[in-house]
C-alpha positions in Angstrom: 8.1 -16.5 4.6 11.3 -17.6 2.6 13.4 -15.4 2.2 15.0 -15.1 -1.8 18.2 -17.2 -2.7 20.1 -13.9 -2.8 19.2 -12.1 1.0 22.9 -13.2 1.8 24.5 -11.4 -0.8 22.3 -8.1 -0.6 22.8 -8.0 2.7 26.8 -8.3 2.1 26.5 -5.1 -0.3 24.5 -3.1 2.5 26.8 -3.7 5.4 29.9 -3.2 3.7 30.3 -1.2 0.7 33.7 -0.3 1.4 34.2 -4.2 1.1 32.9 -4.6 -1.8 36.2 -6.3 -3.6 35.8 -8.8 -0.8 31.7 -9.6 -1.9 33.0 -10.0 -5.6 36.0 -12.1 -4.8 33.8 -14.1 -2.6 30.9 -14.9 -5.5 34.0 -16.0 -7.7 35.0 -19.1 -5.9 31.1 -20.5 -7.0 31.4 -22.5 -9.9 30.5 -21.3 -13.2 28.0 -24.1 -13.6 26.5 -23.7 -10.1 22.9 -22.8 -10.5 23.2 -19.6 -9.6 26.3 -18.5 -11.2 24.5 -16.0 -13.5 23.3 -14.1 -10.9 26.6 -13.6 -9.2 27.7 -12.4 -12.6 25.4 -10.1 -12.6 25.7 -8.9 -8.9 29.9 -8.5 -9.9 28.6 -6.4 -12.7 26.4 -4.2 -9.8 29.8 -4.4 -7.8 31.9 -2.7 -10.1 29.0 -0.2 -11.2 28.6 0.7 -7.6 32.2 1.1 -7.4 32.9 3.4 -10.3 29.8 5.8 -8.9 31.8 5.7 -5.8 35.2 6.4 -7.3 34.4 8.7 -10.3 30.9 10.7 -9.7 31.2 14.3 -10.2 30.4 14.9 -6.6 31.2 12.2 -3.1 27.4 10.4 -3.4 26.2 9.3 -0.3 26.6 5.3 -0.1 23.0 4.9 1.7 21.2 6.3 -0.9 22.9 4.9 -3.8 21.6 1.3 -2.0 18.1 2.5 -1.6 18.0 3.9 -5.1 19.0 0.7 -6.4 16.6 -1.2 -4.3 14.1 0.9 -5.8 15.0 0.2 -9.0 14.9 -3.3 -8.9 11.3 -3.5 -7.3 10.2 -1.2 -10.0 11.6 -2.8 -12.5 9.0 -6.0 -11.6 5.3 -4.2 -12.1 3.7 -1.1 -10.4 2.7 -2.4 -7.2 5.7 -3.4 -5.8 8.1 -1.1 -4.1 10.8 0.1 -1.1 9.3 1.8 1.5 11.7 3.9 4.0 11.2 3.4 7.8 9.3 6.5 7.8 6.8 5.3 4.8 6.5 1.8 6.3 5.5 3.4 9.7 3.0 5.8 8.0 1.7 3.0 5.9 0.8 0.9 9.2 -1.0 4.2 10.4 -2.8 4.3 7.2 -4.2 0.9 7.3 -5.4 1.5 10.8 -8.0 3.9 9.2 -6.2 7.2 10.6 -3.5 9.7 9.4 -2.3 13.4 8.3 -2.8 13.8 4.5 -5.0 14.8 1.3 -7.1 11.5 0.9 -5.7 10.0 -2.0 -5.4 6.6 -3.5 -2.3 6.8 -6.3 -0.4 4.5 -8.7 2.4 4.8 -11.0 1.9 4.9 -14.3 4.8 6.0 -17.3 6.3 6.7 -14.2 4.1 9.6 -13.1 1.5 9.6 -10.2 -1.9 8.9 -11.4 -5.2 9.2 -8.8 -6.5 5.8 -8.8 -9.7 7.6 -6.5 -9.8 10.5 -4.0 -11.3 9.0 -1.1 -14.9 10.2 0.0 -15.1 13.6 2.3 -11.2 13.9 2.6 -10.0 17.6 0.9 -8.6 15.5 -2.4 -12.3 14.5 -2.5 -13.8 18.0 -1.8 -11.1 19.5 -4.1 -12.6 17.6 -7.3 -9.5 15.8 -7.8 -10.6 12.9 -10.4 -9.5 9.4 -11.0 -7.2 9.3 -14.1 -5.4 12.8 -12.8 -1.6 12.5 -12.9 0.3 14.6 -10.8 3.4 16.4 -12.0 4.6 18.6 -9.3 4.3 19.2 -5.0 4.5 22.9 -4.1 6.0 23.2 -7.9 9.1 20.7 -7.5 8.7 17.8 -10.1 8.3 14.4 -8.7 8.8 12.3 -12.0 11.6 11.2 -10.8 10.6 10.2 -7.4 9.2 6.6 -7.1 5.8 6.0 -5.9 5.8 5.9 -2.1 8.6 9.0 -2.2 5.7 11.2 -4.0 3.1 9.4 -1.6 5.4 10.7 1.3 5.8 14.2 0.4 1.8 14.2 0.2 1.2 13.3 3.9 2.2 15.7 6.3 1.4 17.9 9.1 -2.8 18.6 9.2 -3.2 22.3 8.1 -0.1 22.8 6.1 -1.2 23.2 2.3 0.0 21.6 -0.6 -0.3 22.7 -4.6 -0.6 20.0 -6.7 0.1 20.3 -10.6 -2.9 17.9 -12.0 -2.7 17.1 -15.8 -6.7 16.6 -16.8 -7.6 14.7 -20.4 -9.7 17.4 -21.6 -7.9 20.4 -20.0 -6.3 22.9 -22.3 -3.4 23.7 -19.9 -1.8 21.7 -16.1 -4.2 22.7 -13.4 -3.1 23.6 -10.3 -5.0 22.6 -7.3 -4.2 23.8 -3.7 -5.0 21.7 -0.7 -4.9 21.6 3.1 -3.4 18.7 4.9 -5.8 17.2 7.5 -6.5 14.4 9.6 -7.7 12.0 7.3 -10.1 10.0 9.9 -10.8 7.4 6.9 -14.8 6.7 7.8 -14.9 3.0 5.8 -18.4 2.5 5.8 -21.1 5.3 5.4 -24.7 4.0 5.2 -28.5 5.7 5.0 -31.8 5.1 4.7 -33.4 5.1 0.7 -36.9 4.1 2.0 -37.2 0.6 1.8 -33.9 -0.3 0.8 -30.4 0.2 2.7 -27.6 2.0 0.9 -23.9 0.9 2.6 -21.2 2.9 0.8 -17.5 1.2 1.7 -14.8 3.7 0.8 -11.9 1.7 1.7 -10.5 -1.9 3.3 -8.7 -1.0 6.3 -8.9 -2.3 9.6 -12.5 -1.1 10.6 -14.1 -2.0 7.7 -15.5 -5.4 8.9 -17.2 -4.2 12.1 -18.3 -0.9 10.8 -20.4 -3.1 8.4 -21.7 -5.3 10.6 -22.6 -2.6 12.9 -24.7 -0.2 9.7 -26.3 -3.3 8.7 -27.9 -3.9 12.0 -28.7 0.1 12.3 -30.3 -0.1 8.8 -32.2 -2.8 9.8 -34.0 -1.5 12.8 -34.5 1.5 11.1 -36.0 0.3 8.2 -37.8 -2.6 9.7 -40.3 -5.0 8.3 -40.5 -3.5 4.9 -36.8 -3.7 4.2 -36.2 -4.8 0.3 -32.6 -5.6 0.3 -29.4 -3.8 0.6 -27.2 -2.3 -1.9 -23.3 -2.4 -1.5 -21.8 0.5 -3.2 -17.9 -0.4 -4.3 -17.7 2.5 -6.7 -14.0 4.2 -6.9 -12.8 2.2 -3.5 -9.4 1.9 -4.2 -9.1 -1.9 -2.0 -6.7 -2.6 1.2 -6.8 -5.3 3.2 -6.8 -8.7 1.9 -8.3 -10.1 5.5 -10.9 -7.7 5.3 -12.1 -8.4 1.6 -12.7 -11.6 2.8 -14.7 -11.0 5.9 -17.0 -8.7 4.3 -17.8 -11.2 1.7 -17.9 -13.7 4.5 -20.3 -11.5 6.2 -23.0 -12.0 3.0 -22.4 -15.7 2.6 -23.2 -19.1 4.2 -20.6 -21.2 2.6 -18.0 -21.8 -0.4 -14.7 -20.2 -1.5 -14.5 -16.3 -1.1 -11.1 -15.6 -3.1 -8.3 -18.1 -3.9 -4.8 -17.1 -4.3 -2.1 -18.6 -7.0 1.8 -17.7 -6.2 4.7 -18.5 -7.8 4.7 -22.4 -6.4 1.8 -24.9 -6.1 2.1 -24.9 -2.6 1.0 -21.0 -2.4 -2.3 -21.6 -3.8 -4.6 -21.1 -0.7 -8.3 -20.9 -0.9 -10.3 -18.7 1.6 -13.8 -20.0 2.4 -17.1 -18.6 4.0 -17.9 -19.3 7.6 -21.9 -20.1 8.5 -23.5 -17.1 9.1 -25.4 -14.1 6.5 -25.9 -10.5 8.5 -28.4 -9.6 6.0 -30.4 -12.9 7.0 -30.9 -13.6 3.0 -32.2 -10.9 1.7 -31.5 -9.5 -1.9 -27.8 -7.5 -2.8 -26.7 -5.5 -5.5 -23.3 -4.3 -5.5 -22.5 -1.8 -7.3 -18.9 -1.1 -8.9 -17.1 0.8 -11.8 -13.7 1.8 -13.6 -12.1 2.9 -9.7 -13.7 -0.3 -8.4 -10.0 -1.8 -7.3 -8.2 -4.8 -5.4 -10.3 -6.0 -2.3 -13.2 -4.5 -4.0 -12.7 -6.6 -7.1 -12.5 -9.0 -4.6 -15.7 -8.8 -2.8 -17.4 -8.6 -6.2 -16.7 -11.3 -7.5 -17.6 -14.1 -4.6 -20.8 -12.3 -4.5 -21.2 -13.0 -8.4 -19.7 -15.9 -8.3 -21.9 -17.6 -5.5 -25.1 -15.5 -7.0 -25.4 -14.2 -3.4 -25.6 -10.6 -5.2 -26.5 -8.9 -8.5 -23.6 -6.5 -9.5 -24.6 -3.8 -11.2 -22.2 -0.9 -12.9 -19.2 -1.3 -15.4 -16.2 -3.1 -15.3 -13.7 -2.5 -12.5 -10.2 -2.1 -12.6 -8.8 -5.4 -12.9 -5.8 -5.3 -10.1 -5.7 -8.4 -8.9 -2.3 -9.0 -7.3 -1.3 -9.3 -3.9 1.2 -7.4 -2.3 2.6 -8.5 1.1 4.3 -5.9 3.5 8.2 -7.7 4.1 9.6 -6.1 7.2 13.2 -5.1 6.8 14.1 -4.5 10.8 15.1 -1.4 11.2 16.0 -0.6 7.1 11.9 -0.2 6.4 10.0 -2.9 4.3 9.4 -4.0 0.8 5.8 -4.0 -0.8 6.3 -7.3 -3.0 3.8 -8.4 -5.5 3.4 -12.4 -4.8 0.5 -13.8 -5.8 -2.6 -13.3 -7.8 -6.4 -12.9 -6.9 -8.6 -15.4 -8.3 -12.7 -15.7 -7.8 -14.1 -18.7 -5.9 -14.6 -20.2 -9.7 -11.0 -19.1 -10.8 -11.9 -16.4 -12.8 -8.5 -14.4 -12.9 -9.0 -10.7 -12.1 -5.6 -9.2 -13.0 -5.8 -6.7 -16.0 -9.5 -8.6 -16.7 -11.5 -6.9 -14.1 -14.6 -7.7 -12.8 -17.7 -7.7 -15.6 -21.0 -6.4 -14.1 -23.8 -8.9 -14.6 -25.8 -5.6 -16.0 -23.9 -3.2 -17.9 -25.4 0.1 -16.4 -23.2 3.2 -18.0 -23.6 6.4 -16.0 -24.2 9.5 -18.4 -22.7 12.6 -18.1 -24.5 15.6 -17.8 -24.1 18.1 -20.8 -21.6 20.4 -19.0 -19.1 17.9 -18.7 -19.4 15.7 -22.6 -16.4 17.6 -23.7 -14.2 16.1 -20.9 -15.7 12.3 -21.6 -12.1 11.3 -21.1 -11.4 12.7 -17.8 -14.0 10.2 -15.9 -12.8 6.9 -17.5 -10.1 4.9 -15.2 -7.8 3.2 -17.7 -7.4 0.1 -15.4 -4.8 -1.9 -14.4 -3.7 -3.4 -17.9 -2.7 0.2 -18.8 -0.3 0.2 -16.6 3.3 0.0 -18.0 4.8 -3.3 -16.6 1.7 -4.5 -15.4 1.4 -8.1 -14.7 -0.1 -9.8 -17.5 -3.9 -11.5 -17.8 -5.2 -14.6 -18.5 -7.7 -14.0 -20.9 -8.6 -10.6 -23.5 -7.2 -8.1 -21.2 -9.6 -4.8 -21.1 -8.4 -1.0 -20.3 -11.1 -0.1 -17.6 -14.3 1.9 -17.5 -16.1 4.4 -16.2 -15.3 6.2 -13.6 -18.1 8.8 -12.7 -20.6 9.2 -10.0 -22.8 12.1 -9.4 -23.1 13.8 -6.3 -26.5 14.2 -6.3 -28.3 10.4 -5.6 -31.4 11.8 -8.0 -28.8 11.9 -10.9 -27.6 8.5 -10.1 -28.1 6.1 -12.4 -26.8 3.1 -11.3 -27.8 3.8 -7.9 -31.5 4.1 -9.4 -31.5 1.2 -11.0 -30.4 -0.7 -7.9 -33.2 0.0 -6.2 -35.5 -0.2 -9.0 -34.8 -3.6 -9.0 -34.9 -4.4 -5.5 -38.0 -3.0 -5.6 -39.2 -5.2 -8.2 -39.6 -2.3 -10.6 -37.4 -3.7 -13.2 -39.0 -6.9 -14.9 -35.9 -7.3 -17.0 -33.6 -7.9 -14.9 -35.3 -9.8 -11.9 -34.2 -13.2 -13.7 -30.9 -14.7 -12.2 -28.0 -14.0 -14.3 -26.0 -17.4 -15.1 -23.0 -18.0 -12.6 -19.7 -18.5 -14.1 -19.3 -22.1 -14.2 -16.7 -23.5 -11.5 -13.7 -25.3 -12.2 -12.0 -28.2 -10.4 -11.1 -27.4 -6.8 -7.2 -29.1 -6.3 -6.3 -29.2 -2.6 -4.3 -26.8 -1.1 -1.7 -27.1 1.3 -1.7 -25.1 4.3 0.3 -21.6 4.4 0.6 -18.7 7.3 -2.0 -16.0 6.5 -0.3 -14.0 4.5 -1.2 -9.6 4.9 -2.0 -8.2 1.5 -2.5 -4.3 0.8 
């Protein structure tokens, strides 16, 4: 990957801080009408902040961390994905992606800058504990981690498994800050759950890590023996999964679909447009798909969703998801950690941007909640991603999220019923095809490294 313009000079500002005269005198002898001659104004203006800190703070600050909070800073400053993660939080993010590690189960953002549950991942104690998506979370064992940037709070939340943790949870709905106690434990992410709803197969995916793929392919062919000739179809449940892995969202959509563009990707130059396509091959043999999604329906999900929709390989069922489509690849920095750097955007096979738009179900299918919990309506909606201060900006109308809520019970499930009334042929109204989006003109793409997205 290119590196930016200014790696040199950043890298002159870590390694020497007590050189720094030498970095400013240095960016002087560019001239003023080089192209970059603002930016080394503005890198002498960091200079002599830096300097004063050093000189003049109350207290001797420590030079590492002034670096790192500045680093922060700046990645913050660009939308709420990207970020600076220490050596430790890169190391536990790796773990993470490899479906295993010590924690609550939790999938956060940053919004206003306070940490908001995106969704609590299914059977981990987050999940168990009834945290809800749209939660913010104001303190860890009663410190306040306002101030701390998103993967800071996220590493405070991991830990040792059996150590507790009290979370201060602001509710919408709740008179007064809840607080919610939790034990640590080895979060053993299971990325596909699957059963048997008579004649139809039910494949829950949680999460996009790196089992998801074969752990699909492997329910599908259980379901199948299991249900055997009588087998109606399959639904795909994507409700509240957070996303992951960009090469995974595409092989599970690959697994459903013969041929065509899965997801196509727009950076910041024409040559980072790269277009992902379907290899031969269906698991499910063509039979019929709903997925179902909602307002926690994030990222790879969105993903998934809409080459299904797009291609008219599956019905999608549910209210609109989230609408964060941005891609955020890991940058290594040696030894010094790594950078989570938003650079590109999601599209759908038809270039239908999902950033701050979401993904529209073909059938609008709102989930309604039981009498106990009317008086806290606003607790189960998910803002979405255009909600989000800083958030990278839409295309089109962008639209605030949705619905968020899904019953534990399956016999109170609404969406989930009407799935299956529909693959069952139940449903008259909705067996006609719903009209694809119509596709606009493919423009060749140049070749590009596989990029990895989280």
């Amino acid at each position: 990957m290119r590196k930016p313009d200014f790696a040199f000079w950043t890298f002159l500002l870590m390694a020497g801080l007590a050189g720094i005269t030498t970095v400013l005198n240095v960016s002087q002898t560019y001239s003023a009408n080089s192209p970059n001659s603002a930016i080394y104004r503005q890198l002498d203006l960091f200079g002599d902040v830096l300097e004063r800190v050093r000189s003049d703070y109350v207290q001797k600050p420590n030079d590492e961390k002034l670096i790192e909070t500045a680093i922060r800073g700046m990645l913050k400053g660009l939308d709420p994905h990207s970020d600076y993660m220490t050596p430790k939080g890169y190391e536990e993010m790796q773990t993470q992606t490899r479906g295993k590690f010590g924690g609550l189960g939790i999938e956060v953002t940053m919004e206003k800058g306070i940490v908001t549950v995106v969704a609590p991942i299914d059977g981990t104690p987050a999940s168990k504990a009834g945290l809800l998506a749209g939660d913010k979370i104001t303190h860890l064992d009663g410190s306040d981690i306002t101030n701390l940037s998103l993967s800071q709070a996220v590493e405070k939340m991991r830990g040792a498994p059996g150590t507790d943790l009290v979370l201060t949870v602001l509710r919408k709905g709740a008179k007064a800050p809840l607080s919610v106690k939790l034990t640590r434990a080895i979060i053993s992410i299971r990325a596909v759950r699957s059963r048997v709803e008579d004649d139809v197969a039910y494949i829950k995916i949680s999460t996009f890590n790196e089992q998801t793929h074969a752990s699909l392919v492997e329910q599908v062919e259980k379901l199948r023996k299991q249900i055997g000739p009588k087998l109606k179809g399959y639904i795909i449940d994507l409700r509240n999964n957070p996303g992951g892995l960009l090469d995974q969202a595409v092989a599970v959509s690959d697994a459903f679909l013969n041929q065509g563009a899965i997801v196509i990707t727009k950076g910041r130059n024409a040559d980072q447009r790269i277009k992902r396509h379907a290899r031969k091959g269906d698991i499910t043999n063509g039979k019929p798909i709903v997925v179902l999604v909602n307002g926690g329906s994030a990222s790879a999900s969105e993903i998934v969703a809409g080459a299904l929709q797009d291609h008219k390989r599956a019905k999608i069922f549910g209210t609109r998801s989230f609408g964060k489509g941005s891609v955020q690849t890991i940058i290594p920095l040696g030894n010094n950690g790594a950078i989570r750097l938003t650079t590109a955007k999601y599209y759908t096979p038809f270039d239908r941007e999902i950033q701050a738009l979401g993904i529209k179900p073909d059938v609008n299918v709102e989930q309604k909640l039981p009498p106990e919990l009317q008086a806290q309506r606003d607790r189960f909606r998910s803002r979405g991603e255009a909600s989000l201060p800083g958030h990278l900006k839409g295309s089109g109308k962008e639209e605030t999220g949705s619905s968020s809520y899904v019953p534990r019970d399956p016999k109170k499930d609404a969406q989930l019923i009407y799935a299956l009334r529909v693959l069952r042929g139940q449903d008259k109204a909705a067996q006609a095809k719903p009209k694809a989006p119509a596709p606009k003109p493919a423009t060749p793409a140049k070749p590009k490294a596989k990029e990895s997205a989280n």
